[in-house]
Structure formats: structure tokens, C-alpha cells
MARFI-615334 format. One record per residue (C-alpha): x, y, z; residue in one letter. Coordinates in steps of 0.25 Angstrom, whole numbers, padded with zeros to 4 digits, always signed. Layout:
BEGIN
XYZA
...
END
This chain:
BEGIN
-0220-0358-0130X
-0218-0367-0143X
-0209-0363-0154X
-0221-0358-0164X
-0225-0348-0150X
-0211-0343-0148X
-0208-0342-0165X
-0219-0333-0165X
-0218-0320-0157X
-0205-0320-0163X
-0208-0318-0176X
-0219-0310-0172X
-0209-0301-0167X
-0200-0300-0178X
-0211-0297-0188X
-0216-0285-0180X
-0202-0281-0179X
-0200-0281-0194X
-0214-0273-0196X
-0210-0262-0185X
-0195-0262-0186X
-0190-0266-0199X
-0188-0256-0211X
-0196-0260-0223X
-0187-0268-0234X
-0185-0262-0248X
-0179-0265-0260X
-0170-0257-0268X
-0179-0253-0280X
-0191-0255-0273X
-0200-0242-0278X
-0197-0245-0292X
-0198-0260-0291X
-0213-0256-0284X
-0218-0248-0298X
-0229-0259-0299X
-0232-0261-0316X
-0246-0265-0319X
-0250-0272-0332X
-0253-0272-0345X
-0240-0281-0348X
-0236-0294-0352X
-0235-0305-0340X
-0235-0317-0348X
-0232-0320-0363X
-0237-0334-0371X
-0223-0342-0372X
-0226-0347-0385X
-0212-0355-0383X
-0215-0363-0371X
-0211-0374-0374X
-0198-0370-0381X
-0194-0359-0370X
-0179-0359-0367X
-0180-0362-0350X
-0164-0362-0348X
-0161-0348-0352X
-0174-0342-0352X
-0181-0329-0357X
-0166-0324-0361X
-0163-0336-0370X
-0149-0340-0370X
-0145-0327-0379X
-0149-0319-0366X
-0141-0325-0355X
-0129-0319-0350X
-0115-0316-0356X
-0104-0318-0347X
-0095-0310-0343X
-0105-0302-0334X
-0100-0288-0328X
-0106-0283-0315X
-0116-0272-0315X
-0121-0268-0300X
-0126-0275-0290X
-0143-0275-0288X
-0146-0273-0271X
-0162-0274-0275X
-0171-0287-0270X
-0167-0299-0263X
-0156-0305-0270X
-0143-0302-0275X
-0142-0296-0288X
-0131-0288-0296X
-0133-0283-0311X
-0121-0288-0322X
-0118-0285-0338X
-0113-0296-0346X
-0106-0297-0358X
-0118-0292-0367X
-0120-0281-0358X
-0134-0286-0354X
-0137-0283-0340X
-0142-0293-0328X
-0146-0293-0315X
-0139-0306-0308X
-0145-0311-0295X
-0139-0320-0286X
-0143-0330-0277X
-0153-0339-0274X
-0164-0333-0284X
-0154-0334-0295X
-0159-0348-0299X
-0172-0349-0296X
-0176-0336-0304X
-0168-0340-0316X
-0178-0353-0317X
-0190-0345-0313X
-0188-0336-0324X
-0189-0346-0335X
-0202-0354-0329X
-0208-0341-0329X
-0203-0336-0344X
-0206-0351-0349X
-0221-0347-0347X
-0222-0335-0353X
-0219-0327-0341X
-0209-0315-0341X
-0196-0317-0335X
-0181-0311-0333X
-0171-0315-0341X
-0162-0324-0330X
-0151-0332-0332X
-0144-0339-0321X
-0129-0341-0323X
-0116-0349-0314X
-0103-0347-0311X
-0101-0334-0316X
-0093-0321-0313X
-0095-0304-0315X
-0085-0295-0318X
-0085-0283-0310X
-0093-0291-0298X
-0090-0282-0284X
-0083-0288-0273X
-0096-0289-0266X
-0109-0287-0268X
-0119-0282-0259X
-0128-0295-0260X
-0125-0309-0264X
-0111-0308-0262X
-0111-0325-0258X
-0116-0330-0271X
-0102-0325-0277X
-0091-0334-0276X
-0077-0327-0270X
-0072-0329-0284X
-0084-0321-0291X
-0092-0332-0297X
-0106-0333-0296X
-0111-0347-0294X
-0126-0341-0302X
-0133-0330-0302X
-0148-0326-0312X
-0145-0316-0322X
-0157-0307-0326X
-0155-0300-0339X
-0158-0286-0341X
-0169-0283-0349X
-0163-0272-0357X
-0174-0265-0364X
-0185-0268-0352X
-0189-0257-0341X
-0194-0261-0326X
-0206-0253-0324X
-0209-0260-0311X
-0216-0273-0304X
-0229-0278-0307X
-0239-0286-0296X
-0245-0298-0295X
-0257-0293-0291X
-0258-0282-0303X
-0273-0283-0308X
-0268-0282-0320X
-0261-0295-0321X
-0271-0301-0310X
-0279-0314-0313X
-0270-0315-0327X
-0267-0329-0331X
-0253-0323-0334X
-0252-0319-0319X
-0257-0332-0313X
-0247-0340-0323X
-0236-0330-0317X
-0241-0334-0301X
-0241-0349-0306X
-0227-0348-0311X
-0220-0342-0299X
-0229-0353-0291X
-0220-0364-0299X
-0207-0358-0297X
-0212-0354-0282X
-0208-0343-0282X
-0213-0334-0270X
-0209-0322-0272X
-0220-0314-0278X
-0218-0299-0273X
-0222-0291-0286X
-0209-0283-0284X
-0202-0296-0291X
-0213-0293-0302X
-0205-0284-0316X
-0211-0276-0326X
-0204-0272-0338X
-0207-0263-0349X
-0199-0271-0361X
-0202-0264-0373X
-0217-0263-0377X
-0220-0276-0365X
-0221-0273-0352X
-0218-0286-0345X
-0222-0290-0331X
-0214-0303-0326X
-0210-0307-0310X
-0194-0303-0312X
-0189-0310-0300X
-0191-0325-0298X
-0180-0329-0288X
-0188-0333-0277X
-0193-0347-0284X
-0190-0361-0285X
-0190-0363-0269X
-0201-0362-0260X
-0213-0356-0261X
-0214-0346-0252X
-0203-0338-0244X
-0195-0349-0235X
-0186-0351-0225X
-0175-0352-0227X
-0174-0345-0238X
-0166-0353-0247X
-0178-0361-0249X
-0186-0349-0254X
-0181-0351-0270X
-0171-0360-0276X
-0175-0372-0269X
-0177-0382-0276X
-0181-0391-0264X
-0192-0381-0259X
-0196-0380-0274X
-0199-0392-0275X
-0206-0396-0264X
-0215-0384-0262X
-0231-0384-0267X
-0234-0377-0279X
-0249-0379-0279X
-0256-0376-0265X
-0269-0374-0270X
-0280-0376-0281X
-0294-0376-0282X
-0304-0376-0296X
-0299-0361-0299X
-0285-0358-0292X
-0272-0364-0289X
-0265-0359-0278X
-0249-0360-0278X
-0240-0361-0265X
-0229-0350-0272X
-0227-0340-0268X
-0231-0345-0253X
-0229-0337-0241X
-0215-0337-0235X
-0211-0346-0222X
-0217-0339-0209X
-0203-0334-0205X
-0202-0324-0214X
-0214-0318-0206X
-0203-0310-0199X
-0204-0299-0211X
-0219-0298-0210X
-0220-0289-0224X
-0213-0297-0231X
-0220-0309-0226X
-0234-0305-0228X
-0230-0301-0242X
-0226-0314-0246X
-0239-0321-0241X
-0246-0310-0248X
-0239-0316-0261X
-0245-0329-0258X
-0257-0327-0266X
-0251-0325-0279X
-0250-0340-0280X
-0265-0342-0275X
-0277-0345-0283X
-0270-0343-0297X
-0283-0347-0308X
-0281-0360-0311X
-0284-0360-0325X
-0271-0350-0326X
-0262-0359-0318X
-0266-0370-0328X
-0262-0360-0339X
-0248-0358-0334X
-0247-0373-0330X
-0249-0376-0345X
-0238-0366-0350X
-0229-0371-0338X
-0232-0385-0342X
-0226-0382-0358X
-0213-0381-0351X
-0203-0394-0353X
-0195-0402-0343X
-0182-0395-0351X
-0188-0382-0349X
-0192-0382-0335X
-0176-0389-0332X
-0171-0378-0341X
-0175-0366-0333X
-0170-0372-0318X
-0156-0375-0326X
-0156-0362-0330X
-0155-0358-0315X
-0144-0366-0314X
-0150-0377-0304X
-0144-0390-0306X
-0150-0403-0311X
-0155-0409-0301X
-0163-0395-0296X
-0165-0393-0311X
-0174-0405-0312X
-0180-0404-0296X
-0184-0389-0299X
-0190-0394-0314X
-0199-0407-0308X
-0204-0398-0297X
-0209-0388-0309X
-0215-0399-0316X
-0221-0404-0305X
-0227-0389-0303X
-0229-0386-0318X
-0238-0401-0318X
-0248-0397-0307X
-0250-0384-0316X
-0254-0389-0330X
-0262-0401-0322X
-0272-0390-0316X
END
């Protein structure tokens, strides 16, 4: 029996184990984070600015980053990642996440703001300290050095006056076949990112607008899919730039590789498998006449600009500049089409 034979059966095995024997996962916040919003709403607004849109700091502008010193608030045990909330010195709240989503999302935000997309207020800051930090967290106590410094972490700014009403879907018939929606799948597709699930999708109700934006963006600039190891998943700027953006075209369609189906290992958790090659088809046969229109807006962007938002994120100059040629390269076969 070759290796391929014998891998089989094993994993096989584990995945019937994980149906029959494993409890389902769940999420802290799960039943209000599953009140699925429909539309009407706004999506998507013309940046009349474009060309002028400050990429370093973003839909906050300078005046809205954080003001040292910042005080600790409580720690957040929902999603994936570590995250813990702080007050700073203007007693505007923020919800800090730490690891390897911090970067990534911070540039993610601004591509998608750049282009008229909503997005969080995210900063990305270095070397800093909390007053009040606990001894130990629950979650991502090795990103903090012994002396309390934290090498960089994303700041997302509470929206004081915004309520959560829930999540929306991508498949909502309301927003479905919108070019506002297929410029949405196109700009995940450039900044790779592969993790769809409608549960990373916010609405808020901000005064007399109700706003529908994708809230988290971490798991981008990597591959375009779920890999193995996971450190190549997002953050990468190797995987980045070697991955396809384009896998498909004809007359009418484009078809991207993001978000792609995660690396056969992860087959062990069947669920969570098939969901993720479920969310394969968001990237497929987006109208090509609307990925033109997003390519165009994409294309008004500057070198600078484009630098700008991977500086924000703290990268360095060398993956400043990888990161920024690689989108190029992206933004190029768009308004080509």
C-alpha cells in the first residue's frame, strides 16, 4: 500500500470521528451575531475624493487615531483571535486584536474604504504599553513581552453613536447580482482574502443610514484559500505574491481564485471543510462588465496611495513595496479587461 492508500483510511477515519463524536463548536455571541439584516442600505458610496483619499490613516483621518495613554478595559473571548477592549486618553473606546491578523486587516481596510467601500476605523500601532493590563490573559498572552510591551496590535474604534443590528449575507437577493456586490467580491479577490463566512459581514444602524460592510478582514494578504501551515494563510507576503488572482474568464464572467478551497488536510473537520469550499463560488463568474467598473475605481489609486495603506500596517520597506507591486500587478489585469 503506497503513501496516498494508507493517508487515506486515516483521515477517513478522523473525519467520521469528528461527525459522530465531536460536540459542535460555537461562538460566544453566536445567536445575536446569526440576526441576518436584509437590505435596503448603503453597501457602497461614490468616493468622489479618490484620488485625494488619505491611505496611511485611513477612514479615521489622523484626528481619529489613538491617544496614548490607553487603559484596560476587558478582555473579548469571542472569534478566533485575541482581542481585549482599552480606553484612551479621550475616553474613546477600542477593541485591540492581537496577532497575526493585526496587520493584514489594517491594510485591507483602506483598499476597501479607498473605493468607496465601508470599513472599521483601524489603526495599527508599535511598541506600546496598557495601564491596568492583568497578569495574564486568557488568549494571546505570547505576543506580550515580559516587560508589558506590545510589539503592535489593530486598533478598531468604537463607533459611538452606531447600533449592531446583526450580519448580512452574501447571497441576500437584495444585494444579489448588484454592481456594488460584485465590486465587493472583486476587492476581497485582490486582497485574497478567504474568509467569507457571512458572520464576518456587520450591519449598523448609524443615525438615519443603515450601513452594510465585511467588519473583519484579517484573514488576507496570504494565500488564497485555507493553507497548511497556517502561518501562510494571511500575512504572507510570500504566498501573496505568488498566488493567481485570475483563474478564469470568458466573454461574460471572470472567475477569481480567492477565496479558494482550503488545503485537503483540513478535511479532518468535515463541516468546516465543506463550508469553505462552499464559499468558493463567491469569487466565480462575477459580470465582467462589473469587474471592469471596480478595476477602473481601483486603477485611480496612486503608487503613494497604495504604499500608504501597507505602511500603515506597519510592514517594512521591502514588504511595503512587494505587497504594493503585487497589487499593481492585480489592479493592471482588472482595468485591462
Amino acid at each position: 500500500m503506497n503513501v496516498r492508500e494508507r493517508t487515506f483510511p486515516i483521515l477517513l477515519s478522523a473525519c467520521m470521528l469528528t461527525l459522530y463524536s465531536a460536540p459542535a463548536a460555537t461562538k460566544k455571541g453566536d445567536d445575536h451575531e446569526r440576526n441576518t439584516i436584509t437590505g435596503p442600505g448603503l453597501l457602497w458610496r461614490y468616493p468622489t475624493d479618490i484620488a485625494s483619499r488619505d491611505l496611511f490613516y485611513g477612514p479615521g483621518g489622523e484626528e481619529h487615531q489613538p491617544r496614548l495613554p490607553l487603559r484596560f478595559e476587558k478582555e473579548d473571548l469571542e472569534g478566533s483571535n485575541p482581542k481585549f477592549t482599552v480606553v484612551d486618553k479621550d475616553q474613546v473606546k477600542w477593541k485591540v486584536k492581537l496577532g497575526q491578523e493585526a496587520r493584514p486587516e489594517t491594510a485591507a481596510t483602506r483598499i476597501a474604504w479607498a473605493v468607496g467601500y465601508f470599513a472599521n476605523e483601524d489603526y495599527l500601532l508599535t511598541n506600546f504599553k496598557i495601564e491596568g493590563m492583568p497578569a495574564k490573559l486568557h488568549r494571546g498572552q505570547k505576543y506580550i513581552a515580559a516587560d508589558g510591551t506590545i510589539p503592535y496590535a489593530r486598533f478598531k474604534r468604537e463607533i459611538k453613536d452606531a447600533k449592531k443590528l446583526g450580519i448580512w449575507a452574501w447571497k441576500d437577493q437584495y444585494w444579489s447580482g448588484t454592481r456594488e456586490l460584485n465590486g465587493l467580491k472583486v476587492v476581497m479577490a485582490l486582497i485574497n482574502n478567504w474568509d467569507l463566512k457571512d458572520i464576518n459581514n456587520v450591519v449598523y444602524q448609524n443615525g438615519d443610514e443603515r450601513i452594510f460592510m465585511v467588519s473583519d478582514m484579517g484573514a488576507t494578504f496570504g494565500s488564497p484559500g485555507r493553507s497548511f501551515p497556517r502561518d501562510r494563510a494571511k500575512d504572507n507576503v510570500d504566498e501573496y505574491t505568488k498566488s493567481q488572482f485570475i483563474c478564469g474568464m470568458t466573454d461574460d464572467t471572470v472567475d477569481f481564485t480567492a477565496p479558494a478551497r482550503p488545503r485537503f488536510v483540513y478535511f479532518v473537520d468535515p463541516k468546516e471543510y465543506l463550508m469553505r469550499v462552499h464559499l468558493e463560488s463567491l469569487g466565480r463568474n462575477v459580470p465582467r462588465q462589473d469587474v471592469w467598473w471596480i478595476g477602473q475605481l481601483l486603477g485611480c489609486l496612486s503608487p503613494k496611495q497604495i504604499r500608504d495603506a501597507f505602511r500603515a500596517a506597519g510592514y517594512n520597506q521591502d514588504e511595503v513595496e512587494r505587497f504594493a507591486q503585487a497589487m499593481e500587478k492585480r489592479i493592471a489585469q482588472l482595468t485591462d479587461l
